[in-house]
TORKOL-4160 file (C-alpha; in steps of 0.2 Angstrom, whole numbers, padded with zeros to 4 digits, m for minus):
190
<pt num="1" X="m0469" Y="0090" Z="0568"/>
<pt num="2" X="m0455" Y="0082" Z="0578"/>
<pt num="3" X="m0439" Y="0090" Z="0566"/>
<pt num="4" X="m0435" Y="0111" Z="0561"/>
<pt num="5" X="m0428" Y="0108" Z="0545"/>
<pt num="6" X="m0418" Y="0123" Z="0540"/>
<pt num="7" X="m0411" Y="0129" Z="0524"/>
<pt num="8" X="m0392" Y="0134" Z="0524"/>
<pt num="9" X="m0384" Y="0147" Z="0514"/>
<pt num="10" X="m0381" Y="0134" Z="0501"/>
<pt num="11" X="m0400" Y="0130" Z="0498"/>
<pt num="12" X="m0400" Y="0110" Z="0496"/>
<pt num="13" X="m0389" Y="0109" Z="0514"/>
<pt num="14" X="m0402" Y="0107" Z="0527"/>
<pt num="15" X="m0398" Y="0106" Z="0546"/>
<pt num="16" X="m0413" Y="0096" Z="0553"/>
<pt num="17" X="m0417" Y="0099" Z="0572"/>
<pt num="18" X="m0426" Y="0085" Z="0581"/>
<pt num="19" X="m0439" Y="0089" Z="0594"/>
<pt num="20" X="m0431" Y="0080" Z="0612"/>
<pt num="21" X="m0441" Y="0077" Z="0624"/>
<pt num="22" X="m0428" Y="0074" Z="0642"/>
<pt num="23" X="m0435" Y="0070" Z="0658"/>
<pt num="24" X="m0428" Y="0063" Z="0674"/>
<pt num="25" X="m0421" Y="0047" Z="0666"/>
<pt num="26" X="m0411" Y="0056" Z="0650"/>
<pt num="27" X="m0418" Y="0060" Z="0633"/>
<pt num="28" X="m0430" Y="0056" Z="0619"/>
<pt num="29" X="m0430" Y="0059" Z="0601"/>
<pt num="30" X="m0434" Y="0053" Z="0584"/>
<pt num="31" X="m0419" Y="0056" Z="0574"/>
<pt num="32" X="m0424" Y="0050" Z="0559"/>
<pt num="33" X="m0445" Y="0047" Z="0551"/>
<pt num="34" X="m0445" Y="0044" Z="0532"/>
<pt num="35" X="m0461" Y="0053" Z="0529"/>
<pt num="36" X="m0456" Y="0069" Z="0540"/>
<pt num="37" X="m0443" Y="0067" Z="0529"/>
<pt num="38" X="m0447" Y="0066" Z="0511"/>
<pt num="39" X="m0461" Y="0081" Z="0515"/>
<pt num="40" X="m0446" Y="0092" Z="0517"/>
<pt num="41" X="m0439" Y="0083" Z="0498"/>
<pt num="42" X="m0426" Y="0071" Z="0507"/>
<pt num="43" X="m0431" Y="0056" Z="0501"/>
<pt num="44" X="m0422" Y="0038" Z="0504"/>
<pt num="45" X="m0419" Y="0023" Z="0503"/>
<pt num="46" X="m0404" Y="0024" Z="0516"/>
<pt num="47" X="m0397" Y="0007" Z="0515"/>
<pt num="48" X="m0379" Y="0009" Z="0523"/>
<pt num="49" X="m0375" Y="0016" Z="0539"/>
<pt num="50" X="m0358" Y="0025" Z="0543"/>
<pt num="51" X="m0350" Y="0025" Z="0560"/>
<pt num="52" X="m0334" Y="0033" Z="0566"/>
<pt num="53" X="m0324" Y="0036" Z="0583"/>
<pt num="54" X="m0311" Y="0050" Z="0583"/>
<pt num="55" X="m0300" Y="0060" Z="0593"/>
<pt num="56" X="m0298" Y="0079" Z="0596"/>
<pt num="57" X="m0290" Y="0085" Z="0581"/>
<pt num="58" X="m0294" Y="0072" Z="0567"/>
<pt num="59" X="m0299" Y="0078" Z="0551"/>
<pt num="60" X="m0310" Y="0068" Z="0540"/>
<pt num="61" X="m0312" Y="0070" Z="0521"/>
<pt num="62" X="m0316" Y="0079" Z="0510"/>
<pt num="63" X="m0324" Y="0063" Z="0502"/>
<pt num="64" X="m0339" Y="0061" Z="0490"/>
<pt num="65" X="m0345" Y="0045" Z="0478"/>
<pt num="66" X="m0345" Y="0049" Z="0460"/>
<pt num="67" X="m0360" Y="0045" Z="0449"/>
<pt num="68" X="m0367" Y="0035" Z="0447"/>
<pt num="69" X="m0363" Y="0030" Z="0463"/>
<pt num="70" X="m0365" Y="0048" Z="0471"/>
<pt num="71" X="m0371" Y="0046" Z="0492"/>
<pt num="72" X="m0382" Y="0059" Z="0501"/>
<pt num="73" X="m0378" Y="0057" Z="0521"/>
<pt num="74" X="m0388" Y="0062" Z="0534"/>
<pt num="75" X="m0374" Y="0067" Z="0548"/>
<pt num="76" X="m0375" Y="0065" Z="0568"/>
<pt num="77" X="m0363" Y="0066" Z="0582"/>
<pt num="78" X="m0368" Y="0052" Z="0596"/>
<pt num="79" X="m0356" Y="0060" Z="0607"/>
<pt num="80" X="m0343" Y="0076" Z="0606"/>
<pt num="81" X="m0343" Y="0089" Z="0594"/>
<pt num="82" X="m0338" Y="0091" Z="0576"/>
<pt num="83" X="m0334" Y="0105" Z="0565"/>
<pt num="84" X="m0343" Y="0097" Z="0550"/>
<pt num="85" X="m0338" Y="0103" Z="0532"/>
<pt num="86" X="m0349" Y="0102" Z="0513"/>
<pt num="87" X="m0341" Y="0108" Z="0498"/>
<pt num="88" X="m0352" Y="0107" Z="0482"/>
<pt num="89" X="m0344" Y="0097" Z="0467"/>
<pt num="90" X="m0358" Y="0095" Z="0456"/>
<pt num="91" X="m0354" Y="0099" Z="0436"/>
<pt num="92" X="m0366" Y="0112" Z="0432"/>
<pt num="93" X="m0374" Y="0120" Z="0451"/>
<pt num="94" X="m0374" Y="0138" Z="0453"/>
<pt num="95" X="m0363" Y="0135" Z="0470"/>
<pt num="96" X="m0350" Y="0124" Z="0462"/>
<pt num="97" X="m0334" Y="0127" Z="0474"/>
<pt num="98" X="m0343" Y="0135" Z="0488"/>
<pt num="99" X="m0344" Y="0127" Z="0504"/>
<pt num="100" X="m0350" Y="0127" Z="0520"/>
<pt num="101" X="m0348" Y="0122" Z="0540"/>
<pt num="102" X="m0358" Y="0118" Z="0552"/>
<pt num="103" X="m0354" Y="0115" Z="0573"/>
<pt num="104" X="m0363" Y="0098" Z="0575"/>
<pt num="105" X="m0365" Y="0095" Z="0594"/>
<pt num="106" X="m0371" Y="0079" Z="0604"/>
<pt num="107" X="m0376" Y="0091" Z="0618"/>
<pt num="108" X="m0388" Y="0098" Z="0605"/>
<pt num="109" X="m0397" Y="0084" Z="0595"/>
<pt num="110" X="m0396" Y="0088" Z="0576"/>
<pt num="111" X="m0393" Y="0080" Z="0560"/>
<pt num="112" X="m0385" Y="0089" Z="0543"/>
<pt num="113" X="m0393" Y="0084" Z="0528"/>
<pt num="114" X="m0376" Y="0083" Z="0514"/>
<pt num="115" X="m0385" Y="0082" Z="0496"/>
<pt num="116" X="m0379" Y="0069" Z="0480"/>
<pt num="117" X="m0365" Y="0079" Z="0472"/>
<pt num="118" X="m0355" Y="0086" Z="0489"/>
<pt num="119" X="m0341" Y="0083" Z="0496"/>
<pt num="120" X="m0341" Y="0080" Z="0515"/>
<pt num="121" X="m0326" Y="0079" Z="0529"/>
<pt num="122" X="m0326" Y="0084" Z="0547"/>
<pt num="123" X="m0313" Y="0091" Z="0561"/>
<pt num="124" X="m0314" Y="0082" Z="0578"/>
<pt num="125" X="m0316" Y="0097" Z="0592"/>
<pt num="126" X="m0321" Y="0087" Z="0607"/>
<pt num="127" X="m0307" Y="0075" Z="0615"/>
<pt num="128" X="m0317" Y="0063" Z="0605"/>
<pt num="129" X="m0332" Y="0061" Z="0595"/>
<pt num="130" X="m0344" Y="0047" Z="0590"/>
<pt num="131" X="m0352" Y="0049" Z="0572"/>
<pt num="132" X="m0366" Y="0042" Z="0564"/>
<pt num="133" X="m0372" Y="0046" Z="0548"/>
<pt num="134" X="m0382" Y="0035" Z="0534"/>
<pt num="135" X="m0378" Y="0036" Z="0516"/>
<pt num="136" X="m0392" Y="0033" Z="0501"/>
<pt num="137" X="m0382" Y="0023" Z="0493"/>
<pt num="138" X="m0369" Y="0010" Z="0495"/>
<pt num="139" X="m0351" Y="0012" Z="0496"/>
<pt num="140" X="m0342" Y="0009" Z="0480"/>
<pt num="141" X="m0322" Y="0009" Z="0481"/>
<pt num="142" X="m0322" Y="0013" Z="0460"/>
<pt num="143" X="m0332" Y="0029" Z="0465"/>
<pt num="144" X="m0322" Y="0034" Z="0480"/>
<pt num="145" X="m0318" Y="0053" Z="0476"/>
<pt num="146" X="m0310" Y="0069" Z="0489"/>
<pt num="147" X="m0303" Y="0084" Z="0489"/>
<pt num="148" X="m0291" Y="0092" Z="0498"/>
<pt num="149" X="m0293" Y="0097" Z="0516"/>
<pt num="150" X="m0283" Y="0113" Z="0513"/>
<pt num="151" X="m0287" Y="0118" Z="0495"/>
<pt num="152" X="m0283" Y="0137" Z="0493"/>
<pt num="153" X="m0296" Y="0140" Z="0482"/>
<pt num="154" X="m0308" Y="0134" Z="0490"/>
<pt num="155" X="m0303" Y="0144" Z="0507"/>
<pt num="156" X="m0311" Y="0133" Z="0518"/>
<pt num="157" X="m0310" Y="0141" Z="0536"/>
<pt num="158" X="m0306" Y="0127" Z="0549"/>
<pt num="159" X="m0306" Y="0129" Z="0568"/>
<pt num="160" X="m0288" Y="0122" Z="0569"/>
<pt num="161" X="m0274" Y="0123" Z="0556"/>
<pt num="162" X="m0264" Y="0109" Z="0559"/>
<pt num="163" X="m0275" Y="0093" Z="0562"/>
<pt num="164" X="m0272" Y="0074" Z="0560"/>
<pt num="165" X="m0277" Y="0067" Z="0543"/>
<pt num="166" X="m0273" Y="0049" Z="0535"/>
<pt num="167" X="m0261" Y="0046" Z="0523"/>
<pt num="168" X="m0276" Y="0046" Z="0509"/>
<pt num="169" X="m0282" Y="0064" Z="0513"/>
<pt num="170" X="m0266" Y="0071" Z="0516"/>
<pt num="171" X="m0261" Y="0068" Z="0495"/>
<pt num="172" X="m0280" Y="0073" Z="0487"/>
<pt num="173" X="m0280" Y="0084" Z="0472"/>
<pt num="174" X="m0285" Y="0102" Z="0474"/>
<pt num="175" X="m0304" Y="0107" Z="0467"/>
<pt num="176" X="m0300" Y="0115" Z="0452"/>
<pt num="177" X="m0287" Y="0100" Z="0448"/>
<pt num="178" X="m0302" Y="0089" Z="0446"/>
<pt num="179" X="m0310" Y="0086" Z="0429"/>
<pt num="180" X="m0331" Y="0088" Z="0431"/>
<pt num="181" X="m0333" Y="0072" Z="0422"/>
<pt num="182" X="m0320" Y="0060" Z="0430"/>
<pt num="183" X="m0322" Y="0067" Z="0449"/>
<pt num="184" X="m0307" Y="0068" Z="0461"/>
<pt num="185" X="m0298" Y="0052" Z="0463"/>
<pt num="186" X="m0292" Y="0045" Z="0479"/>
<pt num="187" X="m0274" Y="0039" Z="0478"/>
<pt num="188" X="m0274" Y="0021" Z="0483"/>
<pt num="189" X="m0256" Y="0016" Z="0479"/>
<pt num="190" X="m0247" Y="0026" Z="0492"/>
């Protein structure tokens, strides 16, 4: 099989490890094979690709698409390295408010598999980072839904504590601030 698909601490988190195969003229891999895939319960469509360009110190999210609008993402750096953050929002899961962080490296080909239902942000580490991931669904701006970077109750443990956030993640609710039903709205009159 040319992926490792390992399970995280929280169970529907999977880091998926692609076989590369460099030679003299650079690298090979598949990154992505819809039937490897859905074997492993991962199932598509994809139909929107993300891309991003940061710089050292940049913090991302925590961002997620409400129902029934909600986005799985497979996440992979194209170059740098990232310290990649999921928090599980869903109404109902046995890890509700936990999170978890990954190390996402270019250097070391691998994707992060982020379920419906989580909420997802990253922290530039590298001087810069290139970011690819695809999304199961479509953007919707009426669905747009984050939580602060910072929250206390959530005690997310990030690599730096100071980093450089838009306007829009700076003012997101905290977790526990956010009804189950209505999600965590972005502020969009700032």
């Amino acid at each position: 099989m040319p992926f490792d698909f390992q399970t995280l601490a929280i169970p529907d988190v999977k880091l998926v490890i692609p076989k590369v195969f460099p030679d003299p003229r650079g690298l090979f891999m598949e990154s992505y094979k819809e039937s490897a895939f859905a074997e492993q319960g991962i199932r598509g469509p994809f139909p929107q690709d993300n891309q991003s360009t940061s710089h050292q110190g940049v913090l991302r999210g925590l961002h997620f698409q409400k129902a029934p609008y909600a986005q799985a993402k497979m996440v992979q750096v194209l170059s740098g390295v990232i310290y990649d953050v999921v928090v599980d929002v869903r109404p109902g899961s046995a890890t509700r408010g936990q999170w978890l962080g990954v190390t996402l490296d270019a250097a070391k080909p691998s994707l992060l598999f982020v379920p419906e239902g989580f909420a997802h942000g990253f922290l530039v580490l590298s001087e810069k980072a290139h970011v690819l991931y695809k999304a199961s669904s479509e953007y919707r701006p009426e669905a747009e839904g984050g939580i602060l970077w910072n929250d206390p109750d959530l005690a997310i443990t990030w690599p730096l504590a100071n980093p450089v956030l838009s306007p829009k993640d700076a003012i997101l609710p905290r977790f526990n601030d956010c009804a189950p039903a209505s999600g965590c709205a972005i502020r969009t009159d700032f």
